[in-house]
C-alpha angles and dihedrals in degrees: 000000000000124000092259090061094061109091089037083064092064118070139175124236104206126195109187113310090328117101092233104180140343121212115208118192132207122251083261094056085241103109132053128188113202111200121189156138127258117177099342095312138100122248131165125198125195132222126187119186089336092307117112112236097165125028130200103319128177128245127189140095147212140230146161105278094036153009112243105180098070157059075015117164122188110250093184149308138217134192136206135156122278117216127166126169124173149129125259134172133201094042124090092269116051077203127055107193107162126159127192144161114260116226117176112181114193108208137177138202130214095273085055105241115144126221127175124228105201125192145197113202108185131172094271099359142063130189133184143173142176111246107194113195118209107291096231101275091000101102091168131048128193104211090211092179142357127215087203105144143172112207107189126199107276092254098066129127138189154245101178129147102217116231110248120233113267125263102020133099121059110000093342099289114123141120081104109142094250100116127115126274124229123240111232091318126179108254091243100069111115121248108254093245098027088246101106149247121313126216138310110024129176133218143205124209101200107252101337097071149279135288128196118196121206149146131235139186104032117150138164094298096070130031125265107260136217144189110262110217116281105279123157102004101307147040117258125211110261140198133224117288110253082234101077133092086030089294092299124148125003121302090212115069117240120220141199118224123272091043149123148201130261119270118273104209130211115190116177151156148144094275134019106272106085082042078054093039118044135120095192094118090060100031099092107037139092128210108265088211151348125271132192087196121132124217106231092204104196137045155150115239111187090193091075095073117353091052138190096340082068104072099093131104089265108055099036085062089055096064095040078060097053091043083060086045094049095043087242122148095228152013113210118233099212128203120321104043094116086065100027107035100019126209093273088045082049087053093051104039082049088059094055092050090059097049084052084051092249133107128220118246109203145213134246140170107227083206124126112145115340110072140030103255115148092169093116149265096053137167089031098102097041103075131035101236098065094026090071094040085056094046093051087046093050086041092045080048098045110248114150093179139055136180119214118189147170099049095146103179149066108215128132081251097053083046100061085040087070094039084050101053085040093049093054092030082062095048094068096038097260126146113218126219114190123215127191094005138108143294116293115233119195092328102142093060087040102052116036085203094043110124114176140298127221108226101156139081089278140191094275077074080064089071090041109049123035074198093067088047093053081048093044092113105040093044074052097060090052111057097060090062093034128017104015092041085076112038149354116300123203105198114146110226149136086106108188102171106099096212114046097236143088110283090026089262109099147033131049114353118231113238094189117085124234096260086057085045084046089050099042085060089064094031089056111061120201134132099230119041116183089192119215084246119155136197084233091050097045086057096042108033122099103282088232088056092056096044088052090050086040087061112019120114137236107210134046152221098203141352127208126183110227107183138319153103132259102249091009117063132314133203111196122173118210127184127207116190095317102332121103121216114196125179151167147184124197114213093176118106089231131062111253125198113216125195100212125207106215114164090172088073120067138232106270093006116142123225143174127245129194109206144153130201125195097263093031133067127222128293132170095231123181112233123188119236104237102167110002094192085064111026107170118230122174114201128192133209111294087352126113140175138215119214120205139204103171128196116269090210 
């Protein structure tokens, strides 16, 4: 649709003398958002190419110095277009480009006070947020509850993760984003600990579409949301619980005025790629700050596998070892150093980093006071004072990288604790991974140092369940439509041991073959991996698994879904410079044989694929593109493969 289309593609529905609705359409003419009051409150409704994805919901807020949900009469409304177009590393597209159709509603409530909606309708994705002007002498706001809500069609089922109660798992520090995800589940089902639903959450709409629901740009300045259980027909917008973080801090966000809350984001369509595919959670937002920080992409982590008996001198120069050896940038020194190692021991073993041509990343507890954590070092991230000794100590010694874990909370308070390490970590040129915390929610935009959180059940589960390893494939079809489609996600994987234990001979037994352990590397985007990666696996592994992790990449110029279920297989196609990666897991209990459509691929071209079979290992093989609109790929059960064209420069 040109530019000149685009306030015709806005219309009034008009009821008397009342404004009843207003429809606002995409750029492509496909979507169409209906606003409008009912009662004296807001809705909005969503149609995407005629099918209802979203029916009658309720907006609004309250605060403490007025009820914004009610008794509410539209005081005007403008449009304009929406473009944004910039680069941006470290995310699944090295390019945003998003387009959308710009909506602002002015309303007031009985007492008179105005707040704007504004919204951002684009082709496959909507936006909104509530913007709140100074209230005459009222220069702060608490936002004590939002009526936010997301009333799906009655056939809809689910793929959500439930937020866990606060205070409770290892040492009292979850919520943490590491429970379990339904499986198509009806919306009634109740959460497994009665708290709710995190973000994001994705939603199928029978056999119209799918819809994920997330949030983005939110800092230091608002809380951290989630999804309440379905009641009454929807599910509403809900802050923290005034449990977490030990009770500490407010569970309802304080803002100055002018404000305004974070973006609440809407992607949908009629099949999985623009779920795969989209930039809304980095569309809207502008960097916070500048950062001279650089993004050390590979590394060894002895943690993952070998556990805490590895944290010596020793051992931690073995895997430094084995990151020279692998061609990687780091090899992470996890919890425990400041007792085991010791500072002097960090120094040293930082020297002979350096002189293999690697750095160290290193460890730290967020904690100070609200949960229970002894891994050390502790209480060094939690105030500001410490916390910048220890960054111009990490920077004089040459670490680029830090991990931060065991956050466990939402609230505004827990927000401005991760700005605050970022912002420091930034000023002495040093990048931030975050570990047992929460979603991240626009983060890479936000903070130019910013390199990925975990936030999800991830691969150290592996070591501690044989059950999660049994699950491995089918966890694995999941993150790229859900967790990993908004943000970041720093899993650890590519796990080539067989038994989960030090030597390769004991512990939980993977279930999953080398090809699945190859594609995960590519199915799972972050820009800093820390792979599961062992001595004994280096020297056991096929010697064509260990030249692909030798060589793959860990960002990313573009991303493209291919084909796939949430919970069943996925295929999903990423491109680095001029090399494709495309890869693909099966969780079914039966082979399947895929015809894939890669256009990125040509007629007669001839590429490499790294696959496994139940009675083969794996081999890298050439095979020969004969159609790319139809390329065959059989996978088995737990098994994957990686196809690669790679760049002739």
């Amino acid at each position: 649709m040109h530019y000149e289309s685009y306030i015709a593609a806005i219309a009034l529905l008009v009821v008397g003398n009342d404004i009843a609705a207003r429809e606002t359409a995409s750029p492509d003419g496909q979507t169409i958002l209906t606003t409008e009051l009912k009662d004296g409150s807001a809705v909005y409704s969503i149609r995407h190419k005629g099918v209802a994805m979203l029916e009658n919901s309720p907006l609004g807020f309250k605060t403490d110095i007025g009820d914004f949900s009610r008794g509410l009469s539209v005081v005007k409304d403008s449009t304009d277009k929406f473009v944004r177009h910039f680069k941006q590393d470290r995310i699944k597209h090295d390019e945003v480009h998003f387009e959308a159709n710009r909506l602002v509603e002015t309303y007031t409530n009985s007492a008179g006070q105005q707040f704007d909606i504004e919204w951002l309708v684009g082709n496959n994705d909507i936006a909104f947020r509530y913007l709140i002007p100074r209230q005459k002498d009222t220069g702060s706001v608490v936002i004590m509850d939002e009526t936010t809500g997301f009333r799906f069609p009655d056939h809809t089922t689910t793929f959500i993760t439930p937020q866990s109660e606060p205070m409770i798992g290892w040492k009292r520090t979850k919520p943490s984003y590491e429970e379990e995800y339904s499986n198509d589940a009806p919306m009634d089902t109740p959460s497994q600990f009665g708290c709710g639903y995190t973000f994001p959450a994705l939603f199928h709409v029978g056999d119209s579409g799918w819809v994920l629901v997330s949030e983005t740009g939110v800092d230091g300045a608002y809380c951290a949301s989630r999804l309440s259980d379905f009641t009454d027909g929807m599910y509403k917008l809900t802050y923290p619980m005034k449990e977490e973080n030990n009770g500490n801090g407010s569970a309802e966000p304080g803002i100055s005025l002018p404000g305004a809350t974070p973006w609440r984001t809407l992607t949908f369509a009629d099949n999985l790629g623009p779920i795969v595919e989209t930039v809304i959670p980095w569309a809207p937002l502008d960097p916070l700050y500048e950062a001279d920080a650089k993004t050390s992409g590979r590394g060894t982590w002895s943690w993952i596998i070998w556990q805490d008996g590895s944290i010596n001198f020793d051992d931690q120069k073995k895997f430094i070892d084995l990151a020279a050896e692998m061609g990687y940038d780091h090899a992470l020194v996890d919890n425990w150093w400041d007792t085991r190692i010791g500072r002097d021991g960090m120094e040293l073993l930082s020297d002979y980093a350096r002189s293999k041509g690697v750095k160290i990343a290193v460890w730290y507890s967020s904690s100070g006071w609200w949960n229970d954590i002894v891994q050390g070092p502790t209480n060094l991230m939690s105030r500001p004072i410490p916390r910048k000794k220890e960054m111009k100590w990490l920077k004089d010694m040459g670490v680029e990288t830090i991990k931060v874990d065991f956050f466990g909370g939402d609230k505004q308070e827990t927000m401005r604790l991760y700005e605050d390490i970022l912002r420091d970590a930034a000023d002495y040129g040093i990048s931030v991974i975050f570990h047992g915390c929460t979603l991240p929610r626009g983060w890479e935009r936000l903070y130019p140092n910013y390199v990925g959180s975990e936030a999800v059940l991830a691969s150290e589960n592996l070591i501690f369940s044989q059950d999660f390893c049994d699950k491995e494939a089918f966890n694995a079809t999941l993150h790229p439509f859900i967790r990993n489609a908004v943000g970041s996600m720093e899993y650890g994987g590519t796990v080539l041991n067989k038994r989960m234990g030090k030597e390769n001979r004991h512990g939980n037994i993977r279930r999953t073959s080398d090809g699945f352990q190859l594609a995960t590397a590519i199915l799972f985007q972050n820009p800093v991996q820390n792979f599961a990666l062992t001595p004994e696996s280096y020297a056991e592994a096929p010697d064509d698994a260990i030249a692909f992790m030798k060589e793959v990449p860990t960002t990313w110029d573009e991303t493209r879904y291919i084909d796939g279920y949430p919970g069943k297989y996925v295929v999903i196609a990423r491109r680095h410079g001029d090399s494709w990666y495309v890869s693909g897991v099966n969780a079914l209990d039966h082979p399947i044989n895929l015809k894939l459509n890669l256009p990125m691929l040509q007629k007669g071209q001839t590429v490499e694929i790294y696959t496994d079979t139940p009675v083969d290992s794996l081999k890298a093989k050439k095979l020969a593109v004969k159609n790319p609109g139809a390329v065959p790929v059989t996978i088995h059960p737990n098994h994957g493969f990686v196809i690669v064209s790679r760049s002739e420069k």
